[in-house]
Structures are given as structure tokens and as C-alpha cells.
C-alpha positions in Angstrom: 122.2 122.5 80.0 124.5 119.8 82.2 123.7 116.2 81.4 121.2 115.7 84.0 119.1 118.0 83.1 119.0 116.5 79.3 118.9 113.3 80.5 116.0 113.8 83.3 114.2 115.9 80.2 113.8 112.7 78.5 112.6 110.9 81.3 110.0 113.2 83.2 107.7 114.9 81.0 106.7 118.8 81.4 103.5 117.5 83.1 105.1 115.3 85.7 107.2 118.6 86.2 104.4 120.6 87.1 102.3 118.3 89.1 105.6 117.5 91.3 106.5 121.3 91.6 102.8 121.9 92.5 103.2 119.4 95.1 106.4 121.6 95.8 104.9 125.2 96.0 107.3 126.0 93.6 107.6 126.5 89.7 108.6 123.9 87.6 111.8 125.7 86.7 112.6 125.9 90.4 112.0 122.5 91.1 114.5 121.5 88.5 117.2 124.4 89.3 116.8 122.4 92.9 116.8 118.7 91.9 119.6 118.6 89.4 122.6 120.1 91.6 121.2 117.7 93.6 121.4 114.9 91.8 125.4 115.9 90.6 126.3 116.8 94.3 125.0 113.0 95.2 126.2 110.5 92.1 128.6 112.9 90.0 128.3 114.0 86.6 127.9 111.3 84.6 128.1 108.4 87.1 127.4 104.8 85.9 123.7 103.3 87.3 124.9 101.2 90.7 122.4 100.3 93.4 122.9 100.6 97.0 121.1 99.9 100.0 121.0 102.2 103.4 119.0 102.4 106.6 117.5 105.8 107.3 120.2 107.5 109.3 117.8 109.8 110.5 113.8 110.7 111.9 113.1 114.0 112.5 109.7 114.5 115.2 107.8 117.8 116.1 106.0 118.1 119.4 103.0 116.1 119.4 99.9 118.0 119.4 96.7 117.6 121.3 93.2 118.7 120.3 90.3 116.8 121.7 90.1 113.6 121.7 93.1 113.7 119.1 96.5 113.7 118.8 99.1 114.5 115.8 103.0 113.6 115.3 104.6 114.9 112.3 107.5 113.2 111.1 110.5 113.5 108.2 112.6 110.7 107.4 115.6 110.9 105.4 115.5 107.4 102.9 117.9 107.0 100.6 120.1 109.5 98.7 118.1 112.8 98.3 114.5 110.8 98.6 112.7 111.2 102.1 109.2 110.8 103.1 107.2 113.5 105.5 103.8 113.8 107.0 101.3 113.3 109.5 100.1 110.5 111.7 96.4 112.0 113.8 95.4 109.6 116.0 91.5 109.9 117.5 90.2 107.9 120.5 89.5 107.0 123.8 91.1 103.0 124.0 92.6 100.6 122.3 89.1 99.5 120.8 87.9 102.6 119.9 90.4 104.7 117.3 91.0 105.6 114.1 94.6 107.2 112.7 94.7 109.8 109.7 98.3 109.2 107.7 99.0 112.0 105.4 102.3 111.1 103.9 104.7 112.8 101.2 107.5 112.0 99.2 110.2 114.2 99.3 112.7 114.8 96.9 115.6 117.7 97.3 114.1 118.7 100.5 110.7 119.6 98.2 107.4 117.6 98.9 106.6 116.5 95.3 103.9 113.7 95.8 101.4 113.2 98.7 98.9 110.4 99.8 96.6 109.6 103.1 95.3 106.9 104.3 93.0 105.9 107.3 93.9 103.0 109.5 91.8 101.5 112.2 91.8 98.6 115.2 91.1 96.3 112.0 93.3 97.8 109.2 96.7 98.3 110.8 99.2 98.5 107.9 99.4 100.2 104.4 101.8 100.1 101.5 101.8 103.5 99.2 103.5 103.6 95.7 104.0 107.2 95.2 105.3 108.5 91.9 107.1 111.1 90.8 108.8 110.5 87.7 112.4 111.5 88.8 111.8 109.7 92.3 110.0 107.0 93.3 108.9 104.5 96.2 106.6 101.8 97.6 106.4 102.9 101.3 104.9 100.2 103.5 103.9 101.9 106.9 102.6 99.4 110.0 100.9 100.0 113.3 100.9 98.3 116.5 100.1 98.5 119.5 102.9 98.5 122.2 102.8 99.5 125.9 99.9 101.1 125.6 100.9 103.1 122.7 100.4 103.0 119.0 103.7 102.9 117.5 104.4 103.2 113.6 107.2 101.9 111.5 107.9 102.3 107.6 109.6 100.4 105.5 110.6 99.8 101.8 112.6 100.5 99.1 113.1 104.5 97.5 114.6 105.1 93.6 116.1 108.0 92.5 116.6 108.4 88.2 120.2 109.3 87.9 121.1 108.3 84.6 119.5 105.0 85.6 117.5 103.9 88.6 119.4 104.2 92.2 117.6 102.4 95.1 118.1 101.5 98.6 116.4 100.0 101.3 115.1 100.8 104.8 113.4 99.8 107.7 112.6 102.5 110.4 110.7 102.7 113.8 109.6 106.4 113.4 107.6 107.1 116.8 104.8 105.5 119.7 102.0 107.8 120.4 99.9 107.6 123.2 95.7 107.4 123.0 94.4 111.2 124.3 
């Protein structure tokens, strides 16, 4: 067993393995055959605990999709080291007054969702923050809409952690996307 897998054994119970690999779609095993070589390929075996911070480099956007009165962007940010964030943002509407937005959001780790949250914003509640957990990974995720040409745009920013024989964290501020009302 390589040092990161002893060390992340005393860190993240068997539990928190199986909710995150449930999460995953994977077995617990899996998930940890991922993460690990992951975690070496990034910091090295054995690296001391530094912190860094980094912009997103990257947002990755699939077609937007249309269905009544609604319409859906899915997103995938890359954050910091192997931690990204996916989802969904649905917005439903007919104006600026009259709307309501669906945020399904996940924390990735390894390129495996382990830990998913929504939230339901509205003309009145345009911002969230969203702490999601998941023992070897962790962020707060503060995600903000506004309103901009006509468009509802969405930004996220915040701070992600990965355990690597100590906390690693970075910072970021991203404009993900503007969506238009149907």
C-alpha cells in the first residue's frame, strides 16, 4: 500500500468512501485505485503540505437545451489540482420578473462526481454559497447570478482543498456562462 493510500486511510473513513464512490457510480475500491495515482501524479510521493492558489484554466459547456418554457446549460470547471465542480443550471420563464433557476452542482474529484447539491434561485435570491464535503476533497463554492444584456449570467467562486498529506488549496474566480430567458 503506497503512502497515500495509508495516509488517506486515516483520514477518510470506510463510510465517507462509500458515500463518495456512490456519488461516483463506482466501488469504493475503484474510487480509491482512481484517486490515489492521482494524488502522486499531482504533489509526489511524499510531498510536504504547501498551498497554492490558481484560477480555473478551463470551463467546459454542452449545447444548451430547450424544453418549454425552459432552458438548461451544463457546465464542468476544472478548480484547483484534481478538484472540479460539474452540473446543471435550468432556467424557467418568460421575463426578467418571472423565473426561477434549478442549480444541480457536483464536486468532482479524479474526474469522479463524489458529492452533489441543488439549489433554487429566483428574481429575489440571486446567489448561493455550497460547502460540499468529501473527506479527501473539499470546497465552499459560492455561485452568483445576474442579469446582463438580457441574459442571466452565472459565475462561481471560492476556494477548493485537496488532503495530500495535508490540506492543498487554491482559489478561483470564474465567469462560467449567460443564458438567455426561452
Amino acid at each position: 500500500m503506497s503512502d497515500y493510500a495509508t495516509a488517506l486511510d486515516t483520514v477518510v473513513s470506510r463510510e465517507d468512501w462509500e458515500r463518495m464512490a456512490k456519488h461516483a457510480g463506482v466501488s469504493a475500491a475503484e474510487l480509491k485505485a482512481k484517486l490515489v495515482p492521482a494524488l502522486e501524479g499531482v504533489f509526489g510521493r511524499g510531498a510536504p503540505e504547501t498551498t497554492a492558489v490558481s484560477n480555473a484554466p478551463g470551463v467546459k459547456l454542452t449545447a444548451v437545451e430547450q424544453e418549454g418554457d425552459c432552458r438548461s446549460q451544463s457546465f464542468e470547471v476544472d478548480l484547483f489540482s484534481i478538484v472540479g465542480v460539474g452540473g446543471k443550471l435550468t432556467l424557467c420563464g418568460t421575463n426578467s420578473h418571472n423565473w426561477s433557476a434549478k442549480l444541480t452542482t457536483c464536486l468532482i474529484v479524479a474526474g469522479s462526481s463524489v458529492v452533489c447539491q441543488s439549489y433554487k434561485f429566483d428574481p429575489h435570491d440571486l446567489s448561493v454559497c455550497l460547502n460540499p464535503n468529501a473527506a479527501a476533497a473539499k470546497a465552499k463554492l459560492c455561485y452568483k447570478l445576474r442579469f446582463r444584456h438580457g441574459k442571466i449570467c452565472m459565475s462561481v467562486k471560492g476556494r477548493a482543498c485537496v488532503w495530500s498529506f495535508g490540506w492543498r488549496c487554491g482559489s478561483f474566480s470564474k465567469a462560467l456562462f449567460c443564458i438567455g430567458l426561452p
